[in-house]
C-alpha positions in Angstrom: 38.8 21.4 8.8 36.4 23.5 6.9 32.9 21.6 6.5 31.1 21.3 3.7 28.2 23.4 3.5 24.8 22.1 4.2 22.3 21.5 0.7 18.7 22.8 0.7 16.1 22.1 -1.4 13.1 23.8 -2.6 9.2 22.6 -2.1 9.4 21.9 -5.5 12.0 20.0 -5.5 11.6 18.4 -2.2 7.6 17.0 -4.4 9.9 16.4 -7.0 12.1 14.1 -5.1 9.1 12.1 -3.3 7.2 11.7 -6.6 10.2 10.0 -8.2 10.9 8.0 -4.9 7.3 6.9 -5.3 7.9 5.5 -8.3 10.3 3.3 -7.8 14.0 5.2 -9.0 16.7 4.8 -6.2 18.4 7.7 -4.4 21.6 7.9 -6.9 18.3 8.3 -9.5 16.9 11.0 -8.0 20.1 12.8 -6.6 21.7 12.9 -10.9 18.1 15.2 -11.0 19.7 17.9 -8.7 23.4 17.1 -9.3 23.5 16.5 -5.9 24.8 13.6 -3.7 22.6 11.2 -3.1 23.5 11.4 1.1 21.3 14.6 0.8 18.4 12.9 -1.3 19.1 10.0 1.9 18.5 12.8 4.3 15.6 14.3 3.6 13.2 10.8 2.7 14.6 9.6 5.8 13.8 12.4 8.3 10.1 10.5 7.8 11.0 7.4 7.7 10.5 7.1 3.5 7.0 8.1 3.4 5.6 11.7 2.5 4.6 13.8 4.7 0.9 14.6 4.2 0.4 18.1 2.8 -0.7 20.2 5.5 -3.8 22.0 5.2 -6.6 23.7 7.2 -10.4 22.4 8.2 -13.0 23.3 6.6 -14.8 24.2 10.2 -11.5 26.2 10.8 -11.9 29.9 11.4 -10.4 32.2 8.4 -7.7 35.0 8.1 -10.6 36.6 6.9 -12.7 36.0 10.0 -9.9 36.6 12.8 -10.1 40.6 11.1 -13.6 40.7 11.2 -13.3 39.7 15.0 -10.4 42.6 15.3 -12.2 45.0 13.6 -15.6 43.8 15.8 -13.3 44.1 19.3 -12.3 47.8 18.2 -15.7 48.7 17.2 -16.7 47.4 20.7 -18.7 44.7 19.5 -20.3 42.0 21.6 -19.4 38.4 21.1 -23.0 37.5 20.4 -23.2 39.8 17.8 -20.1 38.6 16.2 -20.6 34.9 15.8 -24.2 36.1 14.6 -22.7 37.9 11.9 -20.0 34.9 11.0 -22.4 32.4 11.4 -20.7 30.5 14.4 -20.9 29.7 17.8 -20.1 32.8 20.2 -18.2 30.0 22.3 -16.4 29.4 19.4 -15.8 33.5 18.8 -15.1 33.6 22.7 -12.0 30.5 22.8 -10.5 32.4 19.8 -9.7 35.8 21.3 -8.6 33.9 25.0 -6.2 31.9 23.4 -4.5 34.4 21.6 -4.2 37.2 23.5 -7.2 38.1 25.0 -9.1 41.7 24.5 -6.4 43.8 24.8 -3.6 41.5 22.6 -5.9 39.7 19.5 -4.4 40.6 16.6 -6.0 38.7 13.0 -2.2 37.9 11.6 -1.0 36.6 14.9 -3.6 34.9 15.7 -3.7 33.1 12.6 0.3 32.2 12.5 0.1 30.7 16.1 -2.8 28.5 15.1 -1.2 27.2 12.5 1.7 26.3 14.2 0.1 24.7 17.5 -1.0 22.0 14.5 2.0 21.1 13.9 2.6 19.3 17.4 3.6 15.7 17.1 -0.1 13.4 17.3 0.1 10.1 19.5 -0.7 7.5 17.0 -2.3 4.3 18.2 0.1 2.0 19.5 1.9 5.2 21.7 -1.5 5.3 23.7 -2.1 1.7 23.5 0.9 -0.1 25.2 -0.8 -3.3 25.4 -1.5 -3.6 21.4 2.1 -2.2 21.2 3.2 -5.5 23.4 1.2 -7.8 21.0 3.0 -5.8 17.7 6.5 -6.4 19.1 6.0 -10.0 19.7 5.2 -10.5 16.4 7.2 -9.0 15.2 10.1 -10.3 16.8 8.7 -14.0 15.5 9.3 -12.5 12.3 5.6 -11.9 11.4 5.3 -9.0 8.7 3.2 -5.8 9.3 0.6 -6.6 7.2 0.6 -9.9 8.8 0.4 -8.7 12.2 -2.3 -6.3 11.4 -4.5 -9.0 9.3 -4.1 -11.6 12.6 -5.2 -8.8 15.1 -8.6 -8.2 13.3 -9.1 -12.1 12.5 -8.1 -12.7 16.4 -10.3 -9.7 17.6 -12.8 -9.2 15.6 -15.3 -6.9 18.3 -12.2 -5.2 19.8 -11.4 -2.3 18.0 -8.6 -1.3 20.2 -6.8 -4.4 18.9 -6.9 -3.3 15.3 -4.0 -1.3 13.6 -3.1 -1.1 10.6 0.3 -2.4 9.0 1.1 1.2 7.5 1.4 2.4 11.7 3.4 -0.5 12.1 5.8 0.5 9.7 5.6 4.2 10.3 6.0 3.3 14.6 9.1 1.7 13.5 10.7 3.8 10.5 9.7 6.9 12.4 11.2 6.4 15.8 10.1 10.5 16.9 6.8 8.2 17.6 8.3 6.3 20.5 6.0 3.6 20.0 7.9 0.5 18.6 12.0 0.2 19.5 14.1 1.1 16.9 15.8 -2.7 17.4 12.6 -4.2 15.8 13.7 -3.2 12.6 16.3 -6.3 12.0 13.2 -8.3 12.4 11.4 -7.5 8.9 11.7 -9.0 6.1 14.2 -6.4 4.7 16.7 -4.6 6.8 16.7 -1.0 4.9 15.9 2.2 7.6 13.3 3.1 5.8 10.1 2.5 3.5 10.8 2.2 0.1 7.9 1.9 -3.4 6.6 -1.2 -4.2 7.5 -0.5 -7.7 11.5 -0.3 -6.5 13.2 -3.7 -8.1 16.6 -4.9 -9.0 15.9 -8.0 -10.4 17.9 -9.7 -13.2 16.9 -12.2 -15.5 18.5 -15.3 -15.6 19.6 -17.1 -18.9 19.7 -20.4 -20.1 18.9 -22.8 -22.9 16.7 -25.2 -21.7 16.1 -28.6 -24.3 12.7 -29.6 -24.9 11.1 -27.6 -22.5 7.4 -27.1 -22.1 6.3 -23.3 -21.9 4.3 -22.1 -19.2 1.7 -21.4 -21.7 0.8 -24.8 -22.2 -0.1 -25.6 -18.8 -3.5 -26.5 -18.0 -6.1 -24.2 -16.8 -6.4 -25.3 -13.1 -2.7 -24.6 -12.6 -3.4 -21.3 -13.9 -6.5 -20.7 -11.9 -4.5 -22.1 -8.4 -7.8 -24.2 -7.9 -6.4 -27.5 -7.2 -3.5 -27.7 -5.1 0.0 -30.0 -6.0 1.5 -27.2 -8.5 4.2 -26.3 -7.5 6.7 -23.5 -8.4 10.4 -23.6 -7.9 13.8 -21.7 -7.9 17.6 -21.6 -6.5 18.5 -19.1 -3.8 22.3 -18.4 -3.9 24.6 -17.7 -0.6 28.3 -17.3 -0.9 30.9 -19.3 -1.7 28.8 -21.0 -4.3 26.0 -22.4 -2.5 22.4 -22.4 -2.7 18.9 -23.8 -2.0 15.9 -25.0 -4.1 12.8 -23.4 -2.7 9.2 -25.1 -3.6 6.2 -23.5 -2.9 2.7 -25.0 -3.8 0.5 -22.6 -6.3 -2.7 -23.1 -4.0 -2.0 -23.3 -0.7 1.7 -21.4 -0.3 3.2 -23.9 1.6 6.4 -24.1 1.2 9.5 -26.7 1.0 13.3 -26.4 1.0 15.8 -28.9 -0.1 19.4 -29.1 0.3 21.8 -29.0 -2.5 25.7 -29.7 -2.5 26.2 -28.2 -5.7 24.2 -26.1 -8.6 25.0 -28.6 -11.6 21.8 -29.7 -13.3 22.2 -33.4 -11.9 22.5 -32.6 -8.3 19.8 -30.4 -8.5 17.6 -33.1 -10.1 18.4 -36.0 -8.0 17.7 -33.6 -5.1 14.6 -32.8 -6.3 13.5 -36.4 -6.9 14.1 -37.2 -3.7 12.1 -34.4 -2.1 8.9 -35.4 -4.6 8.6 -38.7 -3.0 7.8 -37.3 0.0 4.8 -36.1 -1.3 1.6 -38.5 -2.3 1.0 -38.0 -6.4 -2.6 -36.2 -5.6 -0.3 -33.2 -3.8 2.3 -33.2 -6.9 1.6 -32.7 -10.5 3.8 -30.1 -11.9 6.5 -27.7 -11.2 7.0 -24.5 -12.6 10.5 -23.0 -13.0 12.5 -20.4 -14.1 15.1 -21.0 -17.4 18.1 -21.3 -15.3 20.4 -24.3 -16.6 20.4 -26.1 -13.3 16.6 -27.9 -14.6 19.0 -29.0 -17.9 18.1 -33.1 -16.8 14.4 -31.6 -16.2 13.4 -35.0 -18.4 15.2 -37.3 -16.4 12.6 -35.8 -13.2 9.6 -36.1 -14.8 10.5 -39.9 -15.8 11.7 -40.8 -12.1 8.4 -38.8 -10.5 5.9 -38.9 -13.3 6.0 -34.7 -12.3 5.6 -32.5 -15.5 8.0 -29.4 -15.7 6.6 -26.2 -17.0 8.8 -23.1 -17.9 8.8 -19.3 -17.7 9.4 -17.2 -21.1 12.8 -16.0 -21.1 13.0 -13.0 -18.6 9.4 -13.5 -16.8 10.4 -14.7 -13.3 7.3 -12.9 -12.5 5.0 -15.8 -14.0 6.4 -17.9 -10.8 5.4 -15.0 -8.3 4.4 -17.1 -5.4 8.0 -18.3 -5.5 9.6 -15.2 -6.2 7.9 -13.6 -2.8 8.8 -16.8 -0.8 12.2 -16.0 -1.7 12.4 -12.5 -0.5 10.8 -13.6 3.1 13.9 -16.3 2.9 16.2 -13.6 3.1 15.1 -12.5 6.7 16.6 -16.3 7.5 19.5 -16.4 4.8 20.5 -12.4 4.0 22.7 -12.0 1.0 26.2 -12.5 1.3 25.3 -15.6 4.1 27.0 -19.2 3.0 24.0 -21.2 3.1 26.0 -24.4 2.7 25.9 -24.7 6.9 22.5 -25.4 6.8 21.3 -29.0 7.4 17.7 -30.3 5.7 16.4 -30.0 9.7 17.4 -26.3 10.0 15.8 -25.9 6.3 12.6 -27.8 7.8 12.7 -25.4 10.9 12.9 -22.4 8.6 10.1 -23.4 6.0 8.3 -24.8 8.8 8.1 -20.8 10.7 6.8 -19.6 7.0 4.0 -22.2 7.1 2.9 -21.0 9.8 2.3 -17.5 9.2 -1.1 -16.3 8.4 -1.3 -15.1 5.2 -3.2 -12.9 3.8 -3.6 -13.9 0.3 -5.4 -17.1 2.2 -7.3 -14.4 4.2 -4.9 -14.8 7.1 -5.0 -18.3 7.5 -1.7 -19.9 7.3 -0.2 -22.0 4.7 0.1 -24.9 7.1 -3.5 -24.9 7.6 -4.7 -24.9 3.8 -2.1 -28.0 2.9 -2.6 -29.8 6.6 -6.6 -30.0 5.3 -5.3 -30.9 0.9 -3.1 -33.9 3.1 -6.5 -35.0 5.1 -8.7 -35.0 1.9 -6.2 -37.0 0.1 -5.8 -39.6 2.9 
């Protein structure tokens, strides 16, 4: 069978490729730019994992092309060392570890020289959690709790703040695991965040759609009051549907303030299901720590009236197309999905499992509440309201 013969790409097109990547376009995006497949876009972002590699470039304390001849021509000349590094304006130590590492007195040649330099760079550096097993240990437990990078990173420096050694950042965390040359993190930690792609991908990358409906009477989001706004008070709550297969689906609630989050049940999408199960949820709640909900325009808030009258709970809307304007819910959603992927029925679930779930997002520190965790911020709203 005759394969198919390998594709290479330019430098140019390779900065081409990770500029458009950066922004945001998929791989079938950027593989119409080359009319090439997009496996061969796939195989080059992912021989690092999805980020670019830094450019590679020389210190400024480095020695020259145009030094390494002056010390050839100084060696023929029979030049001391001394007088060398006077001349250059360096250290004859410096002058002296040159010519010994690349070939001594007999063998320095400038060109040589320079070429094996640049590629002893090139070997592979030990990034922090490699030469740190211990923080490593600490990084995988968290990880496999389903804690996020940034959230594990945020927790070590709050946890440690006069141990150094116990700070990394989130981007090593991601780079330990998308780059698995590293050996740092196991490659099996990977089902544990939030999304299960190999590899990093831009924050400006969405497939979002906008949901449609007619909603009657509704009250735009622009005529909620400025506290909501402002998330100064907490009981504002913002709310949405996540959908499984075979037609089911979850309301998810999260409070505007604090982040914590509910999840209710539902046996069926129609607009009085949804309601009924949403009055029941509310009552849960004292009136201080519920005031409004914000939702998108899908037709499942149709009997929105009939909640406000049973809860006294005003419902605000999004403009058409905005699901943006309810962002806290929008992000709770996407860490659902490390509980309830797509494709997953999500009619199995009971209320306790949904409890369990929301309960393990409470209590991750987060770090829009400077890594405290959403249980902590409501547990105190509940004490002052007692």
């Amino acid at each position: 069978m005759k394969r198919r013969p390998r594709i290479y790409y330019s430098d140019s097109q390779k900065a081409l490729m990770w500029e458009r990547w950066k922004q945001g376009a998929t791989l079938h995006e950027i593989g119409k730019l080359f009319d090439r497949p997009h496996t061969s876009i796939h195989r080059i972002l992912a021989e690092t994992g999805g980020f670019r590699p830094a450019q590679r470039s020389r210190t400024s304390t480095a020695l020259t092309l145009a030094e390494r001849e002056e010390i050839s021509r100084a060696m023929v000349a029979g030049e001391s060392i001394r007088t060398t590094a006077a001349r250059l304006g360096r250290a004859p130590s410096t002058i002296s570890r040159e010519i010994k590492r690349n070939g001594g007195g007999d063998g320095y040649r400038a060109n040589q020289a320079d070429k094996a330099t640049w590629d002893r760079a090139r070997r592979p550096k030990r990034c922090k959690l490699t030469t740190n097993r211990a923080l490593a240990r600490v990084v995988a437990n968290k990880l496999r709790m389903l804690w996020s990078p940034e959230q594990i990173a945020g927790w070590l420096k709050q946890t440690y703040p006069c141990d150094e050694s116990y700070h990394v950042s989130h981007e090593t965390i991601y780079r330990s695991l998308f780059i698995q040359a590293r050996g740092a993190l196991k490659k099996e930690l990977l089902e544990h965040l939030r999304g299960t792609r190999g590899m990093r991908r831009s924050r400006h990358y969405t497939q979002k759609t906008p949901i449609h409906g007619q909603i009657v009477d509704a009250i735009s989001i622009s005529e909620r009051p400025a506290c909501v706004e402002d998330r100064a008070v907490p009981g504002h709550w913002e709310g949405d549907l996540v959908f499984g297969s075979g037609n089911s689906q979850i309301a998810t609630l999260v409070d505007r303030q604090t982040r914590y989050v509910m999840l209710v049940k539902l046996d069926g999408k129609d607009a009085q299901t949804v309601v009924n199960a949403l009055i029941k949820n509310a009552r849960k709640l004292p009136q201080e720590l519920y005031k409004s909900l914000t939702w998108d325009r899908g037709t499942e808030m149709h009997a929105h009236k009939q909640f406000t009258m049973a809860t006294d709970i005003q419902v605000y809307f999004c403009d058409p197309r905005s699901p943006w304007q309810r962002g806290s819910n929008e992000n709770t959603n996407g860490l659902l999905r490390q509980y309830m992927p797509k494709g997953m029925n999500l009619s199995g679930f009971s209320q306790l499992q949904l409890n369990a779930i929301a309960r393990q997002l409470n209590q991750r520190p987060r770090k829009t509440l400077g890594f405290h965790t959403p249980a902590e911020m409501f547990s105190e709203c509940v004490a002052l309201t007692g």
